[in-house]
N, C-alpha and C positions, 0 to 999 in steps of 0.2 A: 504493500500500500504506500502510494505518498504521500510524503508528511505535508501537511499541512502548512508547516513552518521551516521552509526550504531557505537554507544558510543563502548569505548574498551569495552572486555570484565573482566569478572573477572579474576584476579590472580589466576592458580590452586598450593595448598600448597599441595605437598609432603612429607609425615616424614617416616622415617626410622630409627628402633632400634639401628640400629647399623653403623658407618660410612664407613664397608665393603657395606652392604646392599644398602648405597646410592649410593657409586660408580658402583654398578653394575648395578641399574636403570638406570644410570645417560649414562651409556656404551650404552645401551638398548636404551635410549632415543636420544643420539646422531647418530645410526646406523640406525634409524627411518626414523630421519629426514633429515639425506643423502640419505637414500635409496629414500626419496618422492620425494626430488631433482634432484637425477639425474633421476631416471624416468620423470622428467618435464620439463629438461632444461639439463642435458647429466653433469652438474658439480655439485659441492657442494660448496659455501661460508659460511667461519663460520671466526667470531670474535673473541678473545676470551682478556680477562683480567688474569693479572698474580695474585699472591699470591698464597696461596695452591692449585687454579685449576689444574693446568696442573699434580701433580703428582696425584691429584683426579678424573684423565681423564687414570690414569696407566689399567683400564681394557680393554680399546683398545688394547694395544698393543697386538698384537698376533692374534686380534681378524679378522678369515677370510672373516668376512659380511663388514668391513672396505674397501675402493674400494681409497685408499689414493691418486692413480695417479690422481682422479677427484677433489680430497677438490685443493680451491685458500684461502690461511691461512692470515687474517687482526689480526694486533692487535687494540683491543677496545681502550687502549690508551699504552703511551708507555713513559718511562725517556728517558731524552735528552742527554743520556750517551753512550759510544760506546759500541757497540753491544756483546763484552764478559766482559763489565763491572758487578759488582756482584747485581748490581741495575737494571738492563735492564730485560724486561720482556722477549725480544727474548732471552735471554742468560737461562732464567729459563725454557723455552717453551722447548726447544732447549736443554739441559741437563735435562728435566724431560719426555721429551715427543718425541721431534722431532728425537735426535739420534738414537729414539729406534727403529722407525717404518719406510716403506720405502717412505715415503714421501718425493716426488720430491725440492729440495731445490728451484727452480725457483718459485716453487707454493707457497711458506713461504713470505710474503712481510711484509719484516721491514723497520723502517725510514731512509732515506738516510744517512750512516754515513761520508759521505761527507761533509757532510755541518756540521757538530756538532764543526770542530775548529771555526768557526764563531764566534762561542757565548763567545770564550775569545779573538777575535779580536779586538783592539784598535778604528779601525776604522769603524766597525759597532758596533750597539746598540743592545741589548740582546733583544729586543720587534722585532728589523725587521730581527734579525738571528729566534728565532724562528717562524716568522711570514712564512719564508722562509721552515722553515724546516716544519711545518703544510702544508705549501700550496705545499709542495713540495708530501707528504703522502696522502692528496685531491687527489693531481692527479695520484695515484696509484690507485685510488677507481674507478677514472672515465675512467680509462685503462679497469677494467675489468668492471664496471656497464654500463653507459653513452650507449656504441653503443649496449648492449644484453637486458637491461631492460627500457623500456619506462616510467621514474618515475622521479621525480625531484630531488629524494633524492634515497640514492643506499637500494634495499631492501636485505638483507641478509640473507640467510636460517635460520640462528643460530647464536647466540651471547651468550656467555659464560659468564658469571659475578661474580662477587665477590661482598662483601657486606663487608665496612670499620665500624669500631666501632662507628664511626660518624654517619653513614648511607651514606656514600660517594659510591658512585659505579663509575668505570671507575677514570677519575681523575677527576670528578663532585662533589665538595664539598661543605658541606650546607652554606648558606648563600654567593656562590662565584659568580659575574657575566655572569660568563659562564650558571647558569643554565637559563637565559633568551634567551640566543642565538638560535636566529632562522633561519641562511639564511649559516652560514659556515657547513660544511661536518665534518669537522676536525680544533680544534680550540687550541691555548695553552693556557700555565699557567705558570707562574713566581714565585707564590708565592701561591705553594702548602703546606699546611698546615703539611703535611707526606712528610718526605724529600725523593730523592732530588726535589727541590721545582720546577724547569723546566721542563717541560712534554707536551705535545700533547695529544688529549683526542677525540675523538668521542662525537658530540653534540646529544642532546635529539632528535632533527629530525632524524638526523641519527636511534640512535636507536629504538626510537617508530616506525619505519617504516620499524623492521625486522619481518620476518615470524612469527620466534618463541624466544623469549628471554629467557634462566635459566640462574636464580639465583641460586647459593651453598653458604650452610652457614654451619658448621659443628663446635661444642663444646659448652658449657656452655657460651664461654666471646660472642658470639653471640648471647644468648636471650632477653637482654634488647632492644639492638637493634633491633633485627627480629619483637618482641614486637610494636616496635614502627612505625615502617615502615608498617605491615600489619594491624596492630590494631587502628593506627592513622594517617591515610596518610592525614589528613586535615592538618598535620603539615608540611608537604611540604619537606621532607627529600626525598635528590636525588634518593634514590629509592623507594618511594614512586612513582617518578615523571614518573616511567619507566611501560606505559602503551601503547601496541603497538597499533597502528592503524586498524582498521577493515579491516583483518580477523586475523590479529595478536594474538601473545598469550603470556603471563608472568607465567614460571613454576616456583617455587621455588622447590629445590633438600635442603633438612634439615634432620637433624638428631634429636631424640629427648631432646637430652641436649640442642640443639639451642633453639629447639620450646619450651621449657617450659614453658614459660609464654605468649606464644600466643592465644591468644580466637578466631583469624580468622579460620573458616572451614577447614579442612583440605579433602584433596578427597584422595582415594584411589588410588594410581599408577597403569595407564594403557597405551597402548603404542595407 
């Protein structure tokens, strides 16, 4: 009989000669996995983290298999800075990716920037403005999850990621509290290691509980780390930790200067 509760499955590693070649996989693989969605459920949710992704997502643009009116856009995690500050992940999405293409702005959900004077208020505390400003992003999750997906935690088509020199993914950093967190959606951080140090972050239930998770790693100062994440996940490094739930799936998108000193298997890219 099968069990019921069927272990993740493997990480499938992708490498690519060249970091054209990744992004056009990577294009490839994201119009996949919209297309399975909205065949299943008429939208598309995707996540996505900042750093190089979004200009490493530039093969979309243009692209007419893209069906943009259907994506609802989350950020995986986000700085607690107003929204065209040069730190904010929406500002980088959003000048590398979002002005280009005709993606409906309603369907873009960034964190309330409302609430962000809070956090130099006198008369509240930096722990309960962003405790506010998290729970305020929670319930943008459960606007669209909550009454269409029967789960406990929000399941996402796609989640986009980034991979820190640390092995930090999202704003999950080795040895931080937050990676024991089991019960919040969206949780902060005060005392991020990679400034600015205040941020909201997507917990491991959240993300182990998406569809499909990629990884992008691209350049040489990422194979020590790629190294250690894939080669040694006994060592507990936050993305080591990013193993989705049955039928879930963890792609790594790499190029081969990242991967050089990786010994995990590598599979051949197929859609």
């Amino acid at each position: 009989m099968t069990s019921l509760h069927q272990p993740p499955a493997p990480a499938i590693l992708n490498t690519f000669a060249e970091p054209a070649e990744l992004e056009e996989a990577l294009a490839q693989f994201v119009v996949r996995a919209q297309r399975d969605a909205i065949d299943k459920k008429g939208r598309f949710t995707l996540a996505i983290s900042g750093g190089s992704l979004p200009k490493q997502l530039g093969r979309l643009v243009g692209n007419p298999n893209v069906k943009w009116d259907k994506w609802q856009v989350f950020y995986a995690d986000e700085r607690a800075v107003p929204l065209d500050h040069p730190d904010s992940n929406h500002r980088l999405c959003t000048d590398e990716l979002w002005s280009k293409v005709p993606l409906p702005f309603s369907h873009i959900h960034a964190i309330d920037a409302d609430l962000l004077p809070q956090l130099s208020t006198p008369d509240k505390s930096t722990d309960d403005a962003l405790d506010e400003l998290a729970d305020a992003y929670e319930s943008q999750l459960i606007a669209e999850f909550a009454q269409k997906d029967s789960a406990r935690f929000p399941v996402f088509d796609l989640l986009l990621l980034g991979l820190g020199p640390d092995g930090h993914t999202c704003s999950l950093f080795p040895g931080h509290a937050l990676l024991a967190e089991e019960d919040r959606w969206v949780a902060w951080i005060k005392d991020s290691p990679k400034p600015p140090a205040a941020r909201i972050t997507f917990t491991f239930p959240v993300i182990n509980h998406a569809a499909r998770v990629a990884f992008v790693a691209a350049g040489a100062s990422k194979a020590d780390t790629l190294a250690a994440v894939l080669d040694h996940p006994e060592d507990g490094l936050p993305a080591s930790r990013v193993r989705p739930a049955h039928p879930g799936q963890v792609f790594w998108f790499v190029d081969e200067a990242a991967a050089q000193k990786v010994q995990y298997p590598r599979s051949e890219f197929k859609l």
